[in-house]
C-alpha positions in Angstrom: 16.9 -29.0 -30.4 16.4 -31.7 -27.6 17.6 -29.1 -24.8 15.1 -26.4 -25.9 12.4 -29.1 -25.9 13.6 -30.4 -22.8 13.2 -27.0 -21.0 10.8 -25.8 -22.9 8.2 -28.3 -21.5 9.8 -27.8 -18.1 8.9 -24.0 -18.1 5.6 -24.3 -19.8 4.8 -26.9 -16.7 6.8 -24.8 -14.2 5.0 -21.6 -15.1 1.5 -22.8 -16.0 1.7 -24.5 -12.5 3.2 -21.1 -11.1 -0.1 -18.8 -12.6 -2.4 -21.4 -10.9 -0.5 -21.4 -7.4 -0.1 -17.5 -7.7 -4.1 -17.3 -7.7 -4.0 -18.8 -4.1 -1.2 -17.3 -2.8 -2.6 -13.9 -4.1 -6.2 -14.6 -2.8 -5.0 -15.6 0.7 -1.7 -12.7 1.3 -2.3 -10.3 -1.4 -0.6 -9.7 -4.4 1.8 -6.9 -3.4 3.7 -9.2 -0.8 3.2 -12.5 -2.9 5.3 -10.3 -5.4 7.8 -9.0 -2.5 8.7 -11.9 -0.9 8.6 -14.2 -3.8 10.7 -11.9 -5.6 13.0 -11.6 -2.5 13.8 -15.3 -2.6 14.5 -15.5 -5.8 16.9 -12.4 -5.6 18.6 -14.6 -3.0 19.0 -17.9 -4.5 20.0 -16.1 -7.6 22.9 -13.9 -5.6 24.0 -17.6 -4.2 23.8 -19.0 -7.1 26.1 -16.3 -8.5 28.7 -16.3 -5.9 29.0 -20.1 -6.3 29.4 -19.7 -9.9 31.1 -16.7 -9.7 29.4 -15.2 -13.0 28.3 -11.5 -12.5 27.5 -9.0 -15.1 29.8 -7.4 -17.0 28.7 -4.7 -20.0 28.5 -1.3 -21.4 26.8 1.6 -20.0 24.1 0.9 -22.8 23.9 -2.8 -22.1 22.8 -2.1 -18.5 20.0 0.8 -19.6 18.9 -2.3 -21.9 19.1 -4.4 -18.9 17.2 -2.3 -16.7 14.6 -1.4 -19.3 13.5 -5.3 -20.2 13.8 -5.8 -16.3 11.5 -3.2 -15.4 8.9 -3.8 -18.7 8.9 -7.4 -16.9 8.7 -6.7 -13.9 5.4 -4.5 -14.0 4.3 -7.8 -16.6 4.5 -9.5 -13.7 2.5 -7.0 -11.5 -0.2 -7.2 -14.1 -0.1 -10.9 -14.5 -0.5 -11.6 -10.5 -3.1 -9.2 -10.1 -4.8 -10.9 -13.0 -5.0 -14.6 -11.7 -6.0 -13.0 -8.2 -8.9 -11.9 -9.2 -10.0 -12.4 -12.7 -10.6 -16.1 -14.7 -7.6 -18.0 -15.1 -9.1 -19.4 -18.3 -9.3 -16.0 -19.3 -6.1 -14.4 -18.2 -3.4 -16.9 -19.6 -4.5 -17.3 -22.6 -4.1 -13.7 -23.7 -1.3 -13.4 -21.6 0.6 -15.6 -23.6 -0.4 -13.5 -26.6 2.8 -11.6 -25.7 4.7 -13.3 -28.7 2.1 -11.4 -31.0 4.2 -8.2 -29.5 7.3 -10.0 -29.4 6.7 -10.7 -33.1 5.3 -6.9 -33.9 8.8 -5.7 -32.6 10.7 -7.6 -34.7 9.0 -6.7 -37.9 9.4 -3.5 -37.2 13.2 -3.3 -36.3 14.2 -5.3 -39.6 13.4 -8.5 -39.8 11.0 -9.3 -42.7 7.8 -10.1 -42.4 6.5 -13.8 -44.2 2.7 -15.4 -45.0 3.7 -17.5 -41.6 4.2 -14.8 -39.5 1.3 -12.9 -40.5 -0.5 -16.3 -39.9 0.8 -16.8 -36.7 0.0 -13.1 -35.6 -3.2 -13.7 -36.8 -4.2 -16.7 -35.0 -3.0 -15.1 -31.8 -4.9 -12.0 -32.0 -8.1 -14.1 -33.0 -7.4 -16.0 -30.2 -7.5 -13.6 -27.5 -10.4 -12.0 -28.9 -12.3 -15.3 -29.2 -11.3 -15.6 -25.1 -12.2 -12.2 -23.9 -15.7 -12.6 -26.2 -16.0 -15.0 -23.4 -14.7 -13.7 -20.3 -17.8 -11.9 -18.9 -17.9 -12.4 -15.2 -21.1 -14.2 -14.2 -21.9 -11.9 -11.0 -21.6 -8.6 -9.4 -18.1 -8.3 -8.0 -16.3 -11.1 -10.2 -14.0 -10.0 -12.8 -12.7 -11.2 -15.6 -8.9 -9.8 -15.5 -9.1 -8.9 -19.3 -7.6 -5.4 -18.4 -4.1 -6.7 -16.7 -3.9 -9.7 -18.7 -4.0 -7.5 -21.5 -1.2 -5.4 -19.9 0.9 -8.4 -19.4 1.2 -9.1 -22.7 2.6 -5.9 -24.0 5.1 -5.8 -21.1 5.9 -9.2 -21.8 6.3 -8.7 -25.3 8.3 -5.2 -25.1 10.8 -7.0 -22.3 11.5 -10.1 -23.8 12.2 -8.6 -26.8 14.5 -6.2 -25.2 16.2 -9.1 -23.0 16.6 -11.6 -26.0 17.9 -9.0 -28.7 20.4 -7.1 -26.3 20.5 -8.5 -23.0 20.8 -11.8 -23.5 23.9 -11.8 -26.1 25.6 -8.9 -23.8 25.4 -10.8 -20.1 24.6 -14.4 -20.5 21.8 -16.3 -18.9 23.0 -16.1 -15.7 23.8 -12.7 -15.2 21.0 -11.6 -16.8 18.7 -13.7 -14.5 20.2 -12.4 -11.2 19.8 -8.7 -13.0 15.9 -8.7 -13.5 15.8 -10.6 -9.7 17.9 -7.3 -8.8 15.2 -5.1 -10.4 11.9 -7.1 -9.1 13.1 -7.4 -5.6 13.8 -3.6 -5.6 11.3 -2.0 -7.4 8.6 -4.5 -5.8 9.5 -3.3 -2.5 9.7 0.1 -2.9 6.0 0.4 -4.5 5.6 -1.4 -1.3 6.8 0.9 1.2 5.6 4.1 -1.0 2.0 2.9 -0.9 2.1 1.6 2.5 0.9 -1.5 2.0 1.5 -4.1 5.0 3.6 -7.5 3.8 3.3 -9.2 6.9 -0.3 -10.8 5.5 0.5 -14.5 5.9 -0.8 -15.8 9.1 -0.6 -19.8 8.5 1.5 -22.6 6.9 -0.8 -22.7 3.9 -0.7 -19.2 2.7 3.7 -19.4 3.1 3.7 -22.4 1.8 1.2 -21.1 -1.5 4.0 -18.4 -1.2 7.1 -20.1 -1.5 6.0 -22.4 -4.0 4.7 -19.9 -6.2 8.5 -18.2 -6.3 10.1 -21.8 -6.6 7.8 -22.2 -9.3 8.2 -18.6 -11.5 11.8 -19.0 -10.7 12.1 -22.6 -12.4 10.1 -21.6 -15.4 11.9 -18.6 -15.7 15.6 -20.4 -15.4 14.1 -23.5 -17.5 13.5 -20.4 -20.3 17.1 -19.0 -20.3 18.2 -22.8 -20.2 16.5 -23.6 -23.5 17.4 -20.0 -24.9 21.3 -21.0 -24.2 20.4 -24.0 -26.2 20.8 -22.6 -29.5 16.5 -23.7 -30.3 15.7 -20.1 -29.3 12.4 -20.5 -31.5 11.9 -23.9 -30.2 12.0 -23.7 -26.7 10.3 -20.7 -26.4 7.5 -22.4 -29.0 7.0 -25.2 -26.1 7.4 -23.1 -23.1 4.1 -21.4 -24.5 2.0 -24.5 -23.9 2.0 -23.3 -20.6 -1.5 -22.1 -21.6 -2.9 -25.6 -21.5 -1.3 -26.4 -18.0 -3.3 -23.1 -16.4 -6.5 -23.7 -17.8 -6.7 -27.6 -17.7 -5.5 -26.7 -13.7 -8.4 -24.1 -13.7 -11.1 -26.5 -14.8 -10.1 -29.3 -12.9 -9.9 -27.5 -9.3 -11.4 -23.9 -9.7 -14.0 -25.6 -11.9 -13.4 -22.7 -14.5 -15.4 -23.9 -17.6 -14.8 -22.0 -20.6 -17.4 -22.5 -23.4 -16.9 -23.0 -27.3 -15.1 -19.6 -27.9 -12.5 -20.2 -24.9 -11.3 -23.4 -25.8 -10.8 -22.8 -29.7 -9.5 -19.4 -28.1 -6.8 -20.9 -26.2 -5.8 -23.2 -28.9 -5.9 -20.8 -31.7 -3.0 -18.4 -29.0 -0.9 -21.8 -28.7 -1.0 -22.4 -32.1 -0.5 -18.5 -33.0 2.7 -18.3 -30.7 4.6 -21.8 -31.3 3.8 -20.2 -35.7 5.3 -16.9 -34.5 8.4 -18.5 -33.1 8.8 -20.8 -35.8 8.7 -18.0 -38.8 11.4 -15.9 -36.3 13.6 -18.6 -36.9 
């Protein structure tokens, strides 16, 4: 139980941090290449990290459709996710973001696992709770936006691939394969969409924006390694119960720099999704 704490509070700081950098990195380049090239590095450290290690994956013809599937459900998460803390509320988009354990929770109910009073309390409070935060996510002026629409996209994606990564993935490949697999999928299918839209990547023009750039990958990619860490742990419903509090990093970064001030409704909002998820995990237990 210690590890999944332990790396559970490192990726809730790693990617709570990470949606707040990925707001100015996405401002200043764009979203499209602060997903190529963030996703590019990580690819790379994750191939070196590989070779060093000498784990690659090894699985069935089904294991790697699974693979592929979670990888891709993340990966267009991710698309949503970045787009949403680019240009919408950050106050607004985490918080129902993180209501992908609600999905993650729906999935598993209905695939077997029996339903109790504290998962239906814990689904509850995480669907009140991004309710009570879109109630208040209407933008203030003419060409603001909220992000409600992609942060509500990130959560099913979110949901439907970490579902699909922890219940066949996971077991099949290992944490480390199955890390260097979804950085395999993201730095592919991001660059692709790249080149089949024509959009330029070439948009950083000074040491901030790179530097907003590479911290931003460092950042996902710790939070995301942090995640299979605690996962390996044995506290599945743990770690992933404190990673969640990554809520509370974005929004108290929000409000103290981007002076993001949610009324009544977001704060119990936020709470009543942190509370909702670490209840979800618990029950899945």
């Amino acid at each position: 139980m210690a590890i999944a704490v332990l790396f559970g509070l490192v990726a809730a700081l790693c990617y709570g941090t990470s949606n707040f950098v990925a707001r100015i990195s996405g401002k200043s380049g764009g979203v499209l290449p602060t997903l190529v090239w963030s996703q590019i590095l990580l690819f790379f450290a994750a191939t070196v990290v590989s070779f060093y290690f000498r784990s690659w994956p090894q699985g069935s013809h089904r294991e790697y459709m699974f693979a592929s599937a979670s990888a891709v459900a993340i990966v267009v998460g991710t698309g949503c996710l970045y787009r949403a803390v680019a240009t919408g509320r950050l106050t607004v988009v985490v918080p129902i973001m993180s209501a992908y354990g609600a999905v993650t929770g729906l999935l598993a109910m209905t695939t077997g696992e029996p339903p109790t009073s504290l998962t239906f309390a814990g689904l509850t409070l995480t669907v009140v709770g991004a309710i009570l935060s879109a109630v208040q996510s209407e933008p203030k002026g003419r060409g603001t936006s909220s992000g409600l629409s992609f942060a509500l996209g990130s959560a099913l994606l979110f949901g439907f691939g970490y579902w699909l990564q922890g219940t066949f993935v996971l077991p099949a490949f290992g944490p480390g394969p199955t890390i260097w697999l979804y950085y395999l999928h993201a730095a592919i299918l991001f660059t692709l969409t790249a080149i089949v839209i024509r959009r330029p990547l070439f948009t950083f023009d000074g040491s901030r924006q790179i530097g907003a750039l590479v911290l931003t990958a460092l950042l996902s990619g710790s939070g995301f390694v942090a995640t299979m860490l605690a996962l390996k742990g044995g506290d599945v419903a743990i770690g992933s119960a404190v990673s969640s509090t990554s809520t509370a990093v974005s929004a108290l970064l929000a409000f103290l720099w981007l002076k993001e001030r949610p009324g009544l409704a977001g704060w119990v909002g936020m709470m009543s999704v942190v509370v909702g998820v670490i209840i979800l995990q618990i029950a899945s237990a």
